[in-house]
C-alpha positions as CSV (number, residue, x, y, z in Angstrom):
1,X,9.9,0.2,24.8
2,X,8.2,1.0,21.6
3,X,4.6,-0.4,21.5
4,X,3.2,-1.1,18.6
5,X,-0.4,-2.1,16.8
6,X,1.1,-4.3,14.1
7,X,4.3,-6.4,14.0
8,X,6.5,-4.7,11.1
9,X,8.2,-8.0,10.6
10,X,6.9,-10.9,8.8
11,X,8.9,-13.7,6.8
12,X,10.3,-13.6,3.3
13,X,7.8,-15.9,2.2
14,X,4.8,-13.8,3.2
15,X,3.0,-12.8,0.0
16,X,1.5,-10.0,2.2
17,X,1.6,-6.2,0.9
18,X,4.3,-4.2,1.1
19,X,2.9,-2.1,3.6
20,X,1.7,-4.7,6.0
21,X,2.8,-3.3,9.7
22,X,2.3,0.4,9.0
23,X,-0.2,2.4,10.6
24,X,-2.0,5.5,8.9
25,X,-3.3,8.5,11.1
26,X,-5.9,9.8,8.6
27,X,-6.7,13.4,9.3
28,X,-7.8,14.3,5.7
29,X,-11.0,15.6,3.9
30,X,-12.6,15.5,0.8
31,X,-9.6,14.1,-2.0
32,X,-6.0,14.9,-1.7
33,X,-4.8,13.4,1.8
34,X,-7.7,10.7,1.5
35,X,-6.6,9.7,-1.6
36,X,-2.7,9.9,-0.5
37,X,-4.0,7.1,2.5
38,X,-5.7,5.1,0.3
39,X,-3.1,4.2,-1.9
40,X,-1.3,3.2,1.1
41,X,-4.1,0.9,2.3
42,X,-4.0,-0.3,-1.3
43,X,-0.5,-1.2,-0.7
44,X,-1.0,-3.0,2.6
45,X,-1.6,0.0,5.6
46,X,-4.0,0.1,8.2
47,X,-5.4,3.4,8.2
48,X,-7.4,5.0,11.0
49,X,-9.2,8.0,9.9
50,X,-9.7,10.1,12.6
51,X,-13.4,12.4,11.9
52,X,-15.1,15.3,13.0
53,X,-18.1,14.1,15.2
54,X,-21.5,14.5,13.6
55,X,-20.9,15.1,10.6
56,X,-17.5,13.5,9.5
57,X,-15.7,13.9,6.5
58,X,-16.9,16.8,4.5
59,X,-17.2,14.6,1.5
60,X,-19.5,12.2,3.3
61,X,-22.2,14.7,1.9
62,X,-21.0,15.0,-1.5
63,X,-23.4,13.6,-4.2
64,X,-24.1,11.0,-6.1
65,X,-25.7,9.1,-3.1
66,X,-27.0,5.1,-2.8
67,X,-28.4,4.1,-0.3
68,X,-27.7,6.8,2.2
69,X,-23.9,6.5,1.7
70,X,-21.8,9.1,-0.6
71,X,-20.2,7.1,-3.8
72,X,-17.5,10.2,-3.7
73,X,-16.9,9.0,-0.3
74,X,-16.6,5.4,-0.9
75,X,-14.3,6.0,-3.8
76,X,-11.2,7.0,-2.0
77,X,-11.9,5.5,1.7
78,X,-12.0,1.9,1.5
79,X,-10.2,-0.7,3.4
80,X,-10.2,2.0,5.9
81,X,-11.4,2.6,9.9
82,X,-12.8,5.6,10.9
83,X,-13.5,6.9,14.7
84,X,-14.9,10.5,15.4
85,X,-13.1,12.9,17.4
86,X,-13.3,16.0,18.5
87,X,-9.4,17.2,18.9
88,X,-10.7,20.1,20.9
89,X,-11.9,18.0,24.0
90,X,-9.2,16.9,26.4
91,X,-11.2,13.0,26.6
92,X,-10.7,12.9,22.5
93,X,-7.0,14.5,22.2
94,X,-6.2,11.6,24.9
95,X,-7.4,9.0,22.5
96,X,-5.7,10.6,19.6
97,X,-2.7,10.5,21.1
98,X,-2.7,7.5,22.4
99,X,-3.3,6.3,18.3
100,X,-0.3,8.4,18.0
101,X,1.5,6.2,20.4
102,X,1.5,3.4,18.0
103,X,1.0,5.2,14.8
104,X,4.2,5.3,11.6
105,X,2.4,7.9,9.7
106,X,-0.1,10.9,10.5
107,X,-1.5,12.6,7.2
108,X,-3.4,16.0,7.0
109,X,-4.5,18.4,4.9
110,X,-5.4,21.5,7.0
111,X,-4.9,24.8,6.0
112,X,-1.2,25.2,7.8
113,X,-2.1,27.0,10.6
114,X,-4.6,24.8,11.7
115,X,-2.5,21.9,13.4
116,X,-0.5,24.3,14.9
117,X,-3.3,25.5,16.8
118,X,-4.9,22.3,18.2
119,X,-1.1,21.5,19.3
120,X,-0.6,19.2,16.7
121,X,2.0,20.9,14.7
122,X,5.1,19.2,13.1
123,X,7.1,20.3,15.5
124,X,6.0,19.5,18.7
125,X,4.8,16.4,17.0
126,X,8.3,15.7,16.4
127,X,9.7,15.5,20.1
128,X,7.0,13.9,21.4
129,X,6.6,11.2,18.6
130,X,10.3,10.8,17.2
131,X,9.9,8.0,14.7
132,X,6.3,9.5,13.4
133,X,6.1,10.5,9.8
134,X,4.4,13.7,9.5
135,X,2.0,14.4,6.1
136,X,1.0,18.0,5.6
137,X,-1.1,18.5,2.4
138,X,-1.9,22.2,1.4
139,X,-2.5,23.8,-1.1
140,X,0.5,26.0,-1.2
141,X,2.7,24.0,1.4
142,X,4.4,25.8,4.7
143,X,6.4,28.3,3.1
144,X,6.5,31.7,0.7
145,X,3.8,34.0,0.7
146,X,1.0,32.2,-0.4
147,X,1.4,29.4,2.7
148,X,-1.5,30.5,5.0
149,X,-4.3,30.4,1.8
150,X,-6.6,28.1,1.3
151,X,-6.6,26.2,-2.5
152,X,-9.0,23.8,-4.1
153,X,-8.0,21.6,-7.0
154,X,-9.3,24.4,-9.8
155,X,-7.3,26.8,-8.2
156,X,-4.3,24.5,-8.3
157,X,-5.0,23.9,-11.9
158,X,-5.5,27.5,-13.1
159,X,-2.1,28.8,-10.7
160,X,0.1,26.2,-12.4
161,X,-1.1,27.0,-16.2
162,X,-2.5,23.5,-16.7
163,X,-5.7,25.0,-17.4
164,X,-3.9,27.1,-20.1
165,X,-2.9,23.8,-21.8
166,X,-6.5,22.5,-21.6
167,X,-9.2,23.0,-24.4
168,X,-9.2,23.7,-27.9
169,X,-7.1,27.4,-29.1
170,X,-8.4,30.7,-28.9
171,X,-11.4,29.0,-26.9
172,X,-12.6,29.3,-22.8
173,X,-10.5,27.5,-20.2
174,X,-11.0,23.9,-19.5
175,X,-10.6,22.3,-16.0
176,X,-8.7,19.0,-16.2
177,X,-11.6,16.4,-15.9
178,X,-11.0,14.5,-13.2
179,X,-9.1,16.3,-9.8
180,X,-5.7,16.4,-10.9
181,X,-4.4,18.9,-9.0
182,X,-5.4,16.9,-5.8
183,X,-4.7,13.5,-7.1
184,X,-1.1,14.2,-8.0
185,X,-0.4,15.7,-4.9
186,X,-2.1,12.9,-3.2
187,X,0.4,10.6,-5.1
188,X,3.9,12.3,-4.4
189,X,3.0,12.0,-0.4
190,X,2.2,8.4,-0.8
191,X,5.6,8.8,-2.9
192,X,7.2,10.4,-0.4
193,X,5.6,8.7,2.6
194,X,7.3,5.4,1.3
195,X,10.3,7.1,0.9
196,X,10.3,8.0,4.6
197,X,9.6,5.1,5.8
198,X,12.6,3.6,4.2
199,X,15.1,6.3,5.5
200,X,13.4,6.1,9.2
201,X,14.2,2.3,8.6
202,X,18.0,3.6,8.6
203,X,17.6,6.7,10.5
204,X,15.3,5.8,13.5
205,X,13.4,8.7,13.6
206,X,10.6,10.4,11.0
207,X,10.5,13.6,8.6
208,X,7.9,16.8,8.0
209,X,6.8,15.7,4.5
210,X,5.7,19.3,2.9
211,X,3.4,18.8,0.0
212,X,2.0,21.2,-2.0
213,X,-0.2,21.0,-4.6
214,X,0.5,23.8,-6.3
215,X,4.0,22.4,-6.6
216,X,3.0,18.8,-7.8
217,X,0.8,21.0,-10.5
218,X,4.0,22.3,-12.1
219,X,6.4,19.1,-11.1
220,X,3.6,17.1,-13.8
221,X,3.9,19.6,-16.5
222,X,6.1,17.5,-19.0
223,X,8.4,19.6,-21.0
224,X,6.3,22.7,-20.4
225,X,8.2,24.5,-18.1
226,X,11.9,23.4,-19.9
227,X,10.5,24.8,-23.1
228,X,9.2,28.4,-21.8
229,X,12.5,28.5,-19.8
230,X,14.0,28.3,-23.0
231,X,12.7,30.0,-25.7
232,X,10.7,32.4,-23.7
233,X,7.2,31.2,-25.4
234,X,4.2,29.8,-23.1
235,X,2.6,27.3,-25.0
236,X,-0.9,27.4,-25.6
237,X,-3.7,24.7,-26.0
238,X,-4.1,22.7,-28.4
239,X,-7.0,21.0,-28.1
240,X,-6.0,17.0,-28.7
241,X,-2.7,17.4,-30.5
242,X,1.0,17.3,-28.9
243,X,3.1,20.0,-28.9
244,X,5.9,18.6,-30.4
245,X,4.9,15.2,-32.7
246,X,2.4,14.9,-35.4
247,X,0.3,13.2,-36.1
248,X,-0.6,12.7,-32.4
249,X,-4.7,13.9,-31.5
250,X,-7.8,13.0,-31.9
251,X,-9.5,12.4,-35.8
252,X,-12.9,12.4,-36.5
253,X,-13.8,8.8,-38.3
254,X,-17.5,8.6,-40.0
255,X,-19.1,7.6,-37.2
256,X,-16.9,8.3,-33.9
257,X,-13.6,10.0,-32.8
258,X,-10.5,8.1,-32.4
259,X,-7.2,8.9,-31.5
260,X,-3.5,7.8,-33.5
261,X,-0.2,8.7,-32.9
262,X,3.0,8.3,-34.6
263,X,6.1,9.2,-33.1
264,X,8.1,8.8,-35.5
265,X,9.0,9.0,-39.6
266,X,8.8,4.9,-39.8
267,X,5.8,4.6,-37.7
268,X,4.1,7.6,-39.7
269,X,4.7,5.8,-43.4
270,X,2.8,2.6,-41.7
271,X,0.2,5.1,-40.6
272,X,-0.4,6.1,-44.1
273,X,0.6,2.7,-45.7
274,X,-2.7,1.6,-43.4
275,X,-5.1,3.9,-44.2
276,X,-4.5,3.5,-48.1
277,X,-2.3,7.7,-48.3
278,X,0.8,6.4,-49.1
279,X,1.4,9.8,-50.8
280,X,0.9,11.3,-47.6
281,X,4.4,10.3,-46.6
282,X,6.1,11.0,-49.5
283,X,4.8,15.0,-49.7
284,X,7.6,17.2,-48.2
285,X,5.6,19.3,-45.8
286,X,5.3,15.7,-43.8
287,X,8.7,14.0,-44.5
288,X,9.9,14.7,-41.0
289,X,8.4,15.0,-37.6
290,X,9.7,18.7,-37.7
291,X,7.7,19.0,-41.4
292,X,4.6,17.9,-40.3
293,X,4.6,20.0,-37.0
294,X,4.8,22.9,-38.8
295,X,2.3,21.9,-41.0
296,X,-0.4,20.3,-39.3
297,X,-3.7,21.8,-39.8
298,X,-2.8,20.8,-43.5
299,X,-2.0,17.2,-42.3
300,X,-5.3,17.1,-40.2
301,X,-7.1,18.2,-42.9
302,X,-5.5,15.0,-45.2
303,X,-5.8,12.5,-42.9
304,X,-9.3,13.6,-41.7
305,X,-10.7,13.3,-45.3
306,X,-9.7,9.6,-45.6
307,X,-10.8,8.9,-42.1
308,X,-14.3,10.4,-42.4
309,X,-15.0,7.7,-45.5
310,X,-15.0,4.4,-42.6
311,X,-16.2,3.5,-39.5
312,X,-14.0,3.7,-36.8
313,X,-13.6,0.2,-35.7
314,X,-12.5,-0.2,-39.4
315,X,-9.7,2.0,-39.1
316,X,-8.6,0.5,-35.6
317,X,-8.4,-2.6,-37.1
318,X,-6.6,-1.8,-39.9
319,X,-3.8,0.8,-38.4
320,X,-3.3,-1.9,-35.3
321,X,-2.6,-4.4,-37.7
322,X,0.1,-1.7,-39.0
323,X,1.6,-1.7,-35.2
324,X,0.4,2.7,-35.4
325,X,-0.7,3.6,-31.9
326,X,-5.1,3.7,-32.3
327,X,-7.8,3.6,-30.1
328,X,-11.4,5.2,-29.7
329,X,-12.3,8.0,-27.1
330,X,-14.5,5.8,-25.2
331,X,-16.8,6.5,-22.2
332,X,-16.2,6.0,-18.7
333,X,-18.9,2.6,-19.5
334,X,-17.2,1.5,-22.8
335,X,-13.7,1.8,-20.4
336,X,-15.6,-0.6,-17.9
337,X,-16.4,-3.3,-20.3
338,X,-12.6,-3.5,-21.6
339,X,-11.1,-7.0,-21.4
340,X,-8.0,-5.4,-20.8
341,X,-9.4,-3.8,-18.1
342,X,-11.2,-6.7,-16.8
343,X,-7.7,-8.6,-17.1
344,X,-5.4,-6.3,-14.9
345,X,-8.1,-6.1,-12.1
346,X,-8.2,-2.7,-12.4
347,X,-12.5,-2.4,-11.6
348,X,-13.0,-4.4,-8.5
349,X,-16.3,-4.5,-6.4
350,X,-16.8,-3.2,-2.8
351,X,-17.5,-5.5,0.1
352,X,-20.8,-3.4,1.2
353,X,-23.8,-4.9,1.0
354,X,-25.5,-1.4,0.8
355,X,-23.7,-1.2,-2.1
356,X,-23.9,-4.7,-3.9
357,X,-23.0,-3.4,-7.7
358,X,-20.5,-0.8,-6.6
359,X,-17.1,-0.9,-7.7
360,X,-13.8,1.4,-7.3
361,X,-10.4,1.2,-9.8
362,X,-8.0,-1.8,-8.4
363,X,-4.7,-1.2,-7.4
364,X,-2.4,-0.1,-10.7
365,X,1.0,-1.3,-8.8
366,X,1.3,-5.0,-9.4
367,X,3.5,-7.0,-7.5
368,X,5.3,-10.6,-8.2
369,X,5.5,-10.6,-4.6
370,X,2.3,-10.1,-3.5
371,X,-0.9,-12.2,-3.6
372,X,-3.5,-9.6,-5.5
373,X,-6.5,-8.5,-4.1
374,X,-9.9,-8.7,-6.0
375,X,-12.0,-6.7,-4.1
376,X,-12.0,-3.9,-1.5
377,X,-13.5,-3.4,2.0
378,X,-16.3,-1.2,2.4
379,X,-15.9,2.5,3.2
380,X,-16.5,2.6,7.2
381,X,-19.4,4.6,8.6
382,X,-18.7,7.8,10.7
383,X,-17.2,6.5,14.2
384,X,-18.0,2.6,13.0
385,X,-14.8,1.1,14.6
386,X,-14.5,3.0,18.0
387,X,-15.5,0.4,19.8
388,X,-12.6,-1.9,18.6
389,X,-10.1,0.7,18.5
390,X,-11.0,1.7,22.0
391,X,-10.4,-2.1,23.3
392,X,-7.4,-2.0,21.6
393,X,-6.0,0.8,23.2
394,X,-7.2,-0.8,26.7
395,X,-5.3,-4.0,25.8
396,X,-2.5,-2.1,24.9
397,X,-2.1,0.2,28.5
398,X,-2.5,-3.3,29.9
399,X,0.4,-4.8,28.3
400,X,2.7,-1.5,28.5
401,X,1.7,-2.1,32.2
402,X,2.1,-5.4,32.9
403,X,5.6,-5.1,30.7
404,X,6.4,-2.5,33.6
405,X,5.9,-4.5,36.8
406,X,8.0,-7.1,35.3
């Protein structure tokens, strides 16, 4: 008999999540597997992170601090539970196993070797856990010849040629801004988690899900990749501009940047309609997309002498009125503020009193189905729900028992 933490049945009218009845092994550190279970809590899971004693998640130290907790930390491990363990001691492995016992889903991001080692690995994982869903995060996944290294985001980045995309031409390399090469990996094992769950649903039994951030680098680079393939050029950056439409970057107004794209001819005569250069789309170097691509430093030049002359919020107001694609490059603060924002739920506070004005980004997936949440539970404190896992576990070799002498 299977024994389980969670009932994974609940009726149609439940406005629950759609993860409601799964349970999340949480081996990860620092961003990519974290992140992966926290859009799965998001969504509904319980997730247990399991952490190294003393110390915990490496990220626990990571700056900017308030009130002795890490706000790096916080951001990707709400709504979680953690419990330390050391998966070297026999006392500890039994516990984690036992978690296994009722667990869907065990995440990690180890270098490969490592889970191996502590007799862990997907394999033997496999026949002793059948219906467990096994996450492995790496850097370079568990094959080719680059499998045993260890990566960090920048060197997922700079392998995959997004940092050859990033900056302005002919000028230094630019890392992405925020940790894309984690993040994205992070997402195709939630991705791919989901996706296992709903085979296993058919099936019966779980999958090795192989992740690689390397790979998820170069699966998120656009046309990139079809383009070199093809015509044997690797693109270059371009600072704000796109590859293959103009006008599409950033312009400088007369007192801030903003950005504008047109995507097409129609949408580009607006554009110049608004902004009082109706000549601009009658010239033949910008007649066509194809035109002004080969001739934009001339059409930056045009636009950017007309755009200088007003204030930005001028411009915005005018070119949205013309239904052309605007907006200004705004802080991470100005972002904060946005009604838009503030309408779609997308900054929501954590329940920590340590941490009264803190919030993290709400959950982007919206669901008819499901009642939305407007706030988040605090990130636990190393080994905070031992106690309660530990009775759990107790109740549950009681029932398995009792369910045996009857």
């Amino acid at each position: 008999m299977e024994l389980r933490i969670y009932p994974t049945t609940m009726p149609s009218s439940d406005r629950s999540p759609p993860l409601a009845g799964i349970t999340v092994i949480d081996l990860g550190r620092v961003l990519a597997a974290p992140f992966t279970t926290s859009v799965l809590a998001s969504l509904g899971a319980r997730v247990i992170k399991v952490e190294r004693p003393g110390s915990g998640d490496d990220s626990r130290a990571f700056g900017p601090h308030h009130n002795g907790k890490s706000l790096y930390f916080t951001s990707v491990n709400c709504d979680k539970e953690s419990i330390a363990l050391d998966l070297k001691k026999k006392a500890d492995r039994a516990i984690f196993e036992e978690l296994l016992d009722g667990a869907d889903v065990l995440v990690e991001n180890f270098s490969p070797p490592v889970m191996t080692s502590l007799g862990y690995g997907w394999e033997s994982a496999h026949a002793r856990w059948p219906r467990l869903i096994y996450g492995a995060l790496s850097g370079f996944g568990l094959s080719g010849p680059l499998s045993a290294q260890p990566a960090y985001d920048i060197i997922a980045q700079a392998l995959s040629g997004v940092m050859s995309l990033t900056g302005h031409p002919g000028g230094p390399p630019v890392r992405v801004g925020n940790s894309v090469g984690d993040l994205v990996a992070g997402l195709y094992m939630a991705l791919g988690i989901v996706s296992a769950i709903h085979k296993r649903s058919t099936t019966g039994t779980g999958c090795l899900l192989d992740v690689a951030m390397l790979d998820c680098q170069i699966a998120f680079l656009e046309s990139f990749v079809t383009t070199y393939t093809t015509t044997n050029i690797s693109p270059v950056a371009l600072g704000t501009r796109h590859p293959s439409i103009a006008p599409f970057q950033a312009y400088l107004c007369k007192d801030r940047w903003i950005v504008m794209g047109a995507g097409h001819d129609v949408l580009f005569a607006s554009l110049c309609e608004a902004i009082g250069r109706g000549d601009l789309a009658r010239d033949s170097d910008f007649v066509s997309n194809s035109n002004r691509i080969l001739n934009v430093n001339r059409l930056e030049a045009e636009l950017t002498a007309t755009l200088v002359t007003r204030n930005a919020s001028e411009w915005i107001e005018l070119l949205t009125a013309a239904g052309v694609p605007c907006a200004p490059i705004q802080s991470i603060a100005q972002m904060a503020a946005m009604p838009q924002v503030i309408a779609r739920e997308m900054i929501v506070p954590v329940e920590d009193p340590l941490l009264p004005t803190t919030c993290v980004p709400g959950n982007p997936i919206k669901m008819s189905s499901v009642t939305p949440r407007t706030s988040r539970r605090a990130a636990p404190d190393l080994d905070q729900h031992r106690g309660a896992i530990l009775k759990e576990l107790s109740q549950r070799r009681a029932d398995r028992d009792a369910a045996k002498r009857t």
